[in-house]
C-alpha positions in Angstrom: 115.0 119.4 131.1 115.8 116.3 129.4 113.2 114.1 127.2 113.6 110.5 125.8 112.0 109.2 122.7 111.7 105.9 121.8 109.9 104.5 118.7 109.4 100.6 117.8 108.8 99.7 114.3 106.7 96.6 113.7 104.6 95.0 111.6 100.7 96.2 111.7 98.7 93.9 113.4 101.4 91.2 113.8 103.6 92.8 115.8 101.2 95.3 117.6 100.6 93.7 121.0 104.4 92.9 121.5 105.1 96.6 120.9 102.5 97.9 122.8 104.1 95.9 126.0 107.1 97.4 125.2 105.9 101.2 125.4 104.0 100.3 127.9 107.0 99.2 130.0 109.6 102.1 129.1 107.1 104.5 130.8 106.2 102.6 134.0 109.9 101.6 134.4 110.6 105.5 133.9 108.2 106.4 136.6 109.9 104.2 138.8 112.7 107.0 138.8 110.1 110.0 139.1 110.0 110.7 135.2 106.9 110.9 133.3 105.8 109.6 130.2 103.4 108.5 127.7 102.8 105.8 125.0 101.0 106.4 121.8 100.9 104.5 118.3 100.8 105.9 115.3 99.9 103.8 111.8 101.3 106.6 109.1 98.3 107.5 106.9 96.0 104.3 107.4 94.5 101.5 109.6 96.7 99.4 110.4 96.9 96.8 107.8 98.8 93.0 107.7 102.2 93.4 107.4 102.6 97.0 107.0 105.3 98.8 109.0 103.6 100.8 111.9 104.9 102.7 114.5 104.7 103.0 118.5 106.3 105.6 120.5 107.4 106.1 124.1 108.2 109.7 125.1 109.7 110.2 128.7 110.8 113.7 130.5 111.5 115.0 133.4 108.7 116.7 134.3 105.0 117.5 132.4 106.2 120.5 130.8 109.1 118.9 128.9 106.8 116.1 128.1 103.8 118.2 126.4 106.3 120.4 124.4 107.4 117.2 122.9 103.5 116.0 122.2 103.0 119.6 120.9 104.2 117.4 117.4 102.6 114.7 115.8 105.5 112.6 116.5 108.9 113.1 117.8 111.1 114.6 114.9 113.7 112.3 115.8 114.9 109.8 118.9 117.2 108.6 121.2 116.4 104.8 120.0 115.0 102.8 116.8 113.5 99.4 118.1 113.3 97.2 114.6 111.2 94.2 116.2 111.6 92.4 112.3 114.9 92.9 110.6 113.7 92.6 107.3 112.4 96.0 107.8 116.2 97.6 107.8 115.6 97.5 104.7 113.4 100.4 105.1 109.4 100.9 105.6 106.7 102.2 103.4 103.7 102.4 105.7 101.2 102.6 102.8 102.1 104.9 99.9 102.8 108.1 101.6 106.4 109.1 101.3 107.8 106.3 99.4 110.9 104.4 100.7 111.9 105.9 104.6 115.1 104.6 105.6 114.9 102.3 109.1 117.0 104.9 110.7 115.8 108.2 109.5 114.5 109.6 112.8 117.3 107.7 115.4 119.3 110.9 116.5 123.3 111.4 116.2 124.8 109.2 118.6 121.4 107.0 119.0 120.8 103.5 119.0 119.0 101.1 116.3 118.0 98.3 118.2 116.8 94.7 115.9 115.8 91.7 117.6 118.0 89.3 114.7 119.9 86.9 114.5 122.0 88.4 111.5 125.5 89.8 112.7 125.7 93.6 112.0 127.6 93.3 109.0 124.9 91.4 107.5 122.3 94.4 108.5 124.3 96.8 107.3 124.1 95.5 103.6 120.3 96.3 103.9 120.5 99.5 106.2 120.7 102.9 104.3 123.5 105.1 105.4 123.5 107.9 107.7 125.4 111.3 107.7 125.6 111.2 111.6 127.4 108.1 113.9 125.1 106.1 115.8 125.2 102.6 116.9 123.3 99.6 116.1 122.4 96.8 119.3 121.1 93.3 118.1 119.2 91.3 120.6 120.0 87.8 119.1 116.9 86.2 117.9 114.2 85.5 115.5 111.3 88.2 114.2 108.5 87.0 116.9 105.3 86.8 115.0 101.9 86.4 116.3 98.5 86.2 114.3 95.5 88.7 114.8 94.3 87.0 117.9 96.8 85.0 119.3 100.6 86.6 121.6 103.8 84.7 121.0 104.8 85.1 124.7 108.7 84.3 123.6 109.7 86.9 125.9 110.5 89.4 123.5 109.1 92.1 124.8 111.2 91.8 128.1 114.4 90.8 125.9 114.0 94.5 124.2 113.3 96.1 127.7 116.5 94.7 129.4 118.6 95.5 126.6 117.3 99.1 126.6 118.7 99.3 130.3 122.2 98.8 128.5 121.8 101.0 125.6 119.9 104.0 126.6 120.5 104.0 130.2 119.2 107.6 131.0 116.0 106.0 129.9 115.6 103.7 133.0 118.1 101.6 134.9 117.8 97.9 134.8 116.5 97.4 138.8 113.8 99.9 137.6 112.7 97.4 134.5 112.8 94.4 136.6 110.7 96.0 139.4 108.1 96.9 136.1 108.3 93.2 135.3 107.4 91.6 138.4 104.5 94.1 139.0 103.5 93.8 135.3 104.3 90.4 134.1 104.7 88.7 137.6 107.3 86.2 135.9 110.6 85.5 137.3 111.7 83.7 134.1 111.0 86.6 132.4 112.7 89.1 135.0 115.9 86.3 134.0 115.4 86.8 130.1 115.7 91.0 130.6 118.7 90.7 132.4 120.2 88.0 130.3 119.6 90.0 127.3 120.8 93.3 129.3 124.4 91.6 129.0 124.6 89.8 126.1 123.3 92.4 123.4 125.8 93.2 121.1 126.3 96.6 119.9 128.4 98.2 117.1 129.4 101.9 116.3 128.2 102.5 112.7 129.9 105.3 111.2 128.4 107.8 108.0 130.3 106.0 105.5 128.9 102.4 106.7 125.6 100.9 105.3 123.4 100.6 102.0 124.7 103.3 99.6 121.2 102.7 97.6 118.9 106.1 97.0 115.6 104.8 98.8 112.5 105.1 96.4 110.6 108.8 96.8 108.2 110.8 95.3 106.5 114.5 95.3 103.3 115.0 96.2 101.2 117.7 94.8 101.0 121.2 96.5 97.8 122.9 96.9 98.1 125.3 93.9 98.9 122.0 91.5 95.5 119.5 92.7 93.0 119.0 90.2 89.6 119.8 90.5 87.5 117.5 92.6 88.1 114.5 93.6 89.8 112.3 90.4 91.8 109.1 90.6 93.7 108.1 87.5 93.6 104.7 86.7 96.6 102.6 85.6 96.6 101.5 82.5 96.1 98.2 81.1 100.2 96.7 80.8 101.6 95.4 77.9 103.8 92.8 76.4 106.8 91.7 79.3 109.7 93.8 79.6 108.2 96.2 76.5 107.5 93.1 74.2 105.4 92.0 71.9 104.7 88.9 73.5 103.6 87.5 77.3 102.3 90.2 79.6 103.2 92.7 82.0 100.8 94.6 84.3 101.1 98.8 84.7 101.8 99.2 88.1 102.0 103.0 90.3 105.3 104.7 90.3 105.0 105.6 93.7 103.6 102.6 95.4 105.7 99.9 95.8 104.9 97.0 98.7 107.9 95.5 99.2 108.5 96.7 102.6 105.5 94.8 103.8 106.8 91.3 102.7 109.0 89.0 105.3 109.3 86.6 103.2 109.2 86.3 99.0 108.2 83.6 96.7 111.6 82.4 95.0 110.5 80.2 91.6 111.5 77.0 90.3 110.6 77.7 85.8 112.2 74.1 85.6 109.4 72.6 87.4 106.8 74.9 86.7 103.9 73.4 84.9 102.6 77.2 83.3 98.7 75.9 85.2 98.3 79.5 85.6 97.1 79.5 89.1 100.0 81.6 90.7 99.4 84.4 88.2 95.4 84.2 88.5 95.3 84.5 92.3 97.5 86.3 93.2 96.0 89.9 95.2 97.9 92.2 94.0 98.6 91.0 90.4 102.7 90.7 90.8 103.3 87.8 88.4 104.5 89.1 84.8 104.1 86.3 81.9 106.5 85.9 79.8 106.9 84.7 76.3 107.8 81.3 76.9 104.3 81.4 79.5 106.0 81.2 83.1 105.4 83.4 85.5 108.3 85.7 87.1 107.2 87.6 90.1 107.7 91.6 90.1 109.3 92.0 93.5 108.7 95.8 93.9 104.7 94.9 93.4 105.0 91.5 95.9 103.8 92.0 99.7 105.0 88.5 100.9 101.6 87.2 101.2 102.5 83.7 100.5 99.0 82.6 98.4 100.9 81.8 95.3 102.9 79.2 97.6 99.4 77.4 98.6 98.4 77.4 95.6 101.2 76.1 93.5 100.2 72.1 93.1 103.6 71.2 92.1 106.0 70.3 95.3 108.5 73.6 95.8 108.3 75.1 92.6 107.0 78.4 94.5 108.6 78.4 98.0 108.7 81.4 100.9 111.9 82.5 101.8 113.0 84.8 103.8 113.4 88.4 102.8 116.6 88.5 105.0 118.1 86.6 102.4 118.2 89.0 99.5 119.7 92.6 98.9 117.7 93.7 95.6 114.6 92.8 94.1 115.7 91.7 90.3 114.6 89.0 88.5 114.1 85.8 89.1 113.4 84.9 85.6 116.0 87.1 83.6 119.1 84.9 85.8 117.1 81.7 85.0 117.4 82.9 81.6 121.3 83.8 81.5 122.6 81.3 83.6 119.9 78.2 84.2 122.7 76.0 86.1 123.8 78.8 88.7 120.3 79.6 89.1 119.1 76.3 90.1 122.1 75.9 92.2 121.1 79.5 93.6 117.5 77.9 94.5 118.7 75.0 95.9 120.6 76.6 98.2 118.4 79.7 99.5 115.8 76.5 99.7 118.1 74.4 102.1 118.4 77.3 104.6 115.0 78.3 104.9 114.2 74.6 105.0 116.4 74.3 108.2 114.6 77.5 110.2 111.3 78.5 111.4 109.9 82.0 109.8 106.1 82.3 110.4 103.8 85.7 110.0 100.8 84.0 111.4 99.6 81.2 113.5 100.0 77.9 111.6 99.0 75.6 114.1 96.7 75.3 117.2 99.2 74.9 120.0 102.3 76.0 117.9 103.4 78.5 120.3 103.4 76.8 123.0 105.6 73.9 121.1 108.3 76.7 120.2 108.1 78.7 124.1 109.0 74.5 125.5 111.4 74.4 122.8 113.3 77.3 123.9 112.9 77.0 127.8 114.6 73.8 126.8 117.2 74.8 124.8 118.1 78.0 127.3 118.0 75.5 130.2 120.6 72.6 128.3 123.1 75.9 128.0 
């Protein structure tokens, strides 16, 4: 008997449709070849929250019996495929405080695939992806993260992009005729039927051995066992902070241990302290209470503590002193103000630069505009028909 498990990382409510569809097509395509199957999400341990990596599986066997001894889990223990629809999240994912830091490829199976819709080339990913003891391979369907907003599908064709490419990395899944019969029944789109097989042969793939990848210890913890809980319900609170970096002066907020949000940002606020005016209004509204202040009365952003949200940026009056940039961009999360410190030229040189790039592309986790996707999907048809 032979099962199949597929999981798609994404980002919680963002991303959810687009990986729905893509579950959703793995099985019918499989039933196409007389397999069954089954799709079912699962959110870690919460709702499914803005940003936060969340999960959706596709399990497919041979017959029913195969298939319920696989649902018997709560999960499959590992897979024949990763999908990473964001590639910020190789990084790894923390869905909301429960095991700390979990590596992007912790359940893809010896000899498996990661899949990342990106347009990073695989050395690039693997500065960000934690190593593995087992070979695998990684596949990149060349593209950006394709965000929608609560209400509203980006119909970019990535779902069908991720489907055709699984033909040609997991073909014991389902064959290619089998997904383009799913998306003509489905989708009804022949322009969509041409993006699967179009991304069927141009995804790149790349054998990633053990000693390949991030070499970095991903953040954990350990949770109490029964015999060490207190009595009742208690929750400790965090205490107050202190002066910045253990000083006398500024101000630097406690923060958990064991809860870091990192993994839910895409993009992170990068700071111009030349420009800043020290108004105060980054630090006062920002959610989650990231910004530290230091002596001199700027504001350097704690990047384990930031989730990407981007109010800091809106609110800032003064003209790119805070700017989003995308999280692709950076390997660590020191800071911003201690290089400012040591080296203000190669800083501001730094900025200038990581400003440029993000300046010249298009990275949105929401809907910014009424009729914006439809602006981008022309864009594209035009620029795939002009090739």
């Amino acid at each position: 008997m032979t099962t199949f498990a597929v999981e798609v990382v994404y980002r919680g409510i963002f991303q959810r449709t687009l990986s729905r569809n893509i579950c959703r097509g793995i099985v019918l395509a499989a039933r196409k070849e007389g397999k069954i199957g089954t799709a079912f999400g699962r959110y870690g341990d919460s709702p499914e929250r803005n940003g936060i990596p969340a999960k959706y599986f596709a399990v497919v066997a041979d017959d029913q019996l195969a298939l319920e001894e696989t649902l018997a889990r709560y999960e499959p223990t590992e897979v024949d495929v990763t999908i990473c629809v964001d590639d910020t999240m190789c990084k790894g994912i923390e869905s909301w405080a429960w095991y700390g830091l979990q590596p992007i490829n912790a359940l893809t199976k010896q000899g498996g695939t990661l899949l990342v819709v990106s347009k990073q080339a695989p050395e690039a990913l693997l500065e960000d992806i934690h190593r593995k003891d087992v070979p695998y391979e990684v596949g990149i369907i060349s593209g950006p993260a394709s965000f929608s907003g609560l209400w509203v599908y980006k119909d970019d064709h990535t779902d069908v992009r991720i489907l055709g490419a699984l033909a040609k990395v997991c073909p014991g899944l389902a064959g290619m005729d089998s997904y383009e019969k799913v998306i003509q029944d489905v989708w009804k789109s022949d322009p969509k039927v041409k993006s699967a097989r179009r991304s069927h042969d141009l995804t790149l793939r790349r054998p990633i051995e053990p000693a390949e990848g991030n070499t970095s210890t991903p953040f954990s913890f350990s949770k109490p066992g029964w015999t060490e809980m207190r009595q009742a319900l208690t929750i400790t609170g965090v205490p107050q902070g202190g002066g910045f970096r253990g000083g006398t002066e500024g101000f630097q907020a406690a923060r958990s241990e064991v809860f870091k949000k990192y993994s839910t940002r895409t993009m992170r606020p990068v700071i111009n302290f030349q420009t800043c005016t020290k108004c105060t209004l980054c630090w006062l509204q920002c959610p989650d209470s990231c910004f530290d202040v230091t002596p001199d009365s700027h504001y350097d952003a704690n990047l384990e503590a930031c989730c990407g949200c981007g109010v800091c940026a809106d609110v800032c009056p003064v003209d790119k002193c805070v700017t989003m940039v995308n999280e692709a961009q950076f390997n660590d999360n020191a800071s911003q103000y201690e290089w400012f410190q040591r080296d203000q030229a190669g800083y501001l040189r730094w900025l200038d630069g990581v400003i440029t790039r993000q300046d010249a592309e298009a990275r949105s986790h929401g809907l910014h505009h009424w009729g914006q996707y439809k602006e981008e999907i022309a864009a594209a048809a035009a620029s795939e028909g002009s090739r």
